[in-house]
N, C-alpha and C positions, 0 to 999 in steps of 0.2 A: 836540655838535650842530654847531657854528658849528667842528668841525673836519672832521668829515662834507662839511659843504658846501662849506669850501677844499678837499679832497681832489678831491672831484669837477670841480669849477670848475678845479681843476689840470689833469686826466685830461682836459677837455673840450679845452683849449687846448691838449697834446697830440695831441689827435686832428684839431686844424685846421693843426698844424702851429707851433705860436706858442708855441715853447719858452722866451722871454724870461720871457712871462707868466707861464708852466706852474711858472718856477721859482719867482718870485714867488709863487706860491699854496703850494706845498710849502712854502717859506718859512718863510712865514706857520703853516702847519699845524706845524712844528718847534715854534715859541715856543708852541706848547701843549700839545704831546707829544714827547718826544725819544725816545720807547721806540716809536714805531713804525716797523719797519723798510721797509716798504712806501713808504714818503713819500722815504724815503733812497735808495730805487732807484729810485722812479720819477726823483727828481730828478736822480740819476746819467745815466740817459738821457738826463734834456734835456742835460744838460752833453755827453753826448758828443755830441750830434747839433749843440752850438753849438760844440764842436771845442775846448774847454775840459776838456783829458783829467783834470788836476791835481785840478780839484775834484771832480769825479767818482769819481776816483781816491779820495778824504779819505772822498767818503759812501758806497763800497762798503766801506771801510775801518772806518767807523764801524759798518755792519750789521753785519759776521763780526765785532766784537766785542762785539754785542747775541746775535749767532747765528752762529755758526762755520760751520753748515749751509748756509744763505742761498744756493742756487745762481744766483740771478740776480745776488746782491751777489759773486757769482766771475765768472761770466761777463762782467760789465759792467767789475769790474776788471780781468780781462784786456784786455777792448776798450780799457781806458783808457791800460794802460800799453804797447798797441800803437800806438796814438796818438803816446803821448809817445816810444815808440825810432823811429817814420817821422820825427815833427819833429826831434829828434833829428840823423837819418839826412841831412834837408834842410839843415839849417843847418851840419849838419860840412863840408858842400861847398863852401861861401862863403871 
C-alpha cells in the first residue's frame, strides 16, 4: 500500500515537471520492491530528462535483466546512451 502511494506521488511530480522529487519517490518505492520493473523506468526518465544519462542507463539495465522484453527499458536505454556519445562528442572538442 505505502508503495502504491510512493508510486503515484512519484508519477504526480512527473507530471509537474519536478523530476528531482519523482526520483526520490521511486527511490523510496525500490527499498520495498526491487522486482518491479515500472518504478525502474519510470525513474530512468527522470534521469534522462535531468541529463543524468549513466544512471538511467544502470536502471534500463537493471529491468531487461528482470525482463529482457521491457521495450520502454530499450528505448529509454538507447536515449541514454545517446546522451552519453553527444557528451561525449562535446567534450572531445575541448
Amino acid at each position: 500500500e505505502k508503495f502504491k502511494t510512493l508510486k503515484n506521488e512519484g508519477n504526480d511530480f512527473v507530471k509537474k515537471g519536478k523530476y528531482e522529487e519523482a526520483v526520490n519517490k521511486y527511490s523510496e518505492c525500490m527499498k520495498l520492491n526491487t522486482k518491479e520493473c515500472t518504478i525502474y523506468t519510470n525513474r530512468a526518465l527522470c534521469y534522462l530528462k535531468l541529463f543524468k544519462y549513466e544512471e538511467a542507463k544502470q536502471d534500463c539495465d537493471h529491468v531487461l535483466q528482470i525482463d529482457n522484453s521491457n521495450i520502454k527499458a530499450f528505448y529509454r536505454r538507447a536515449l541514454a546512451h545517446k546522451g552519453l556519445q553527444v557528451r561525449k562528442a562535446e567534450h572531445g572538442r575541448y
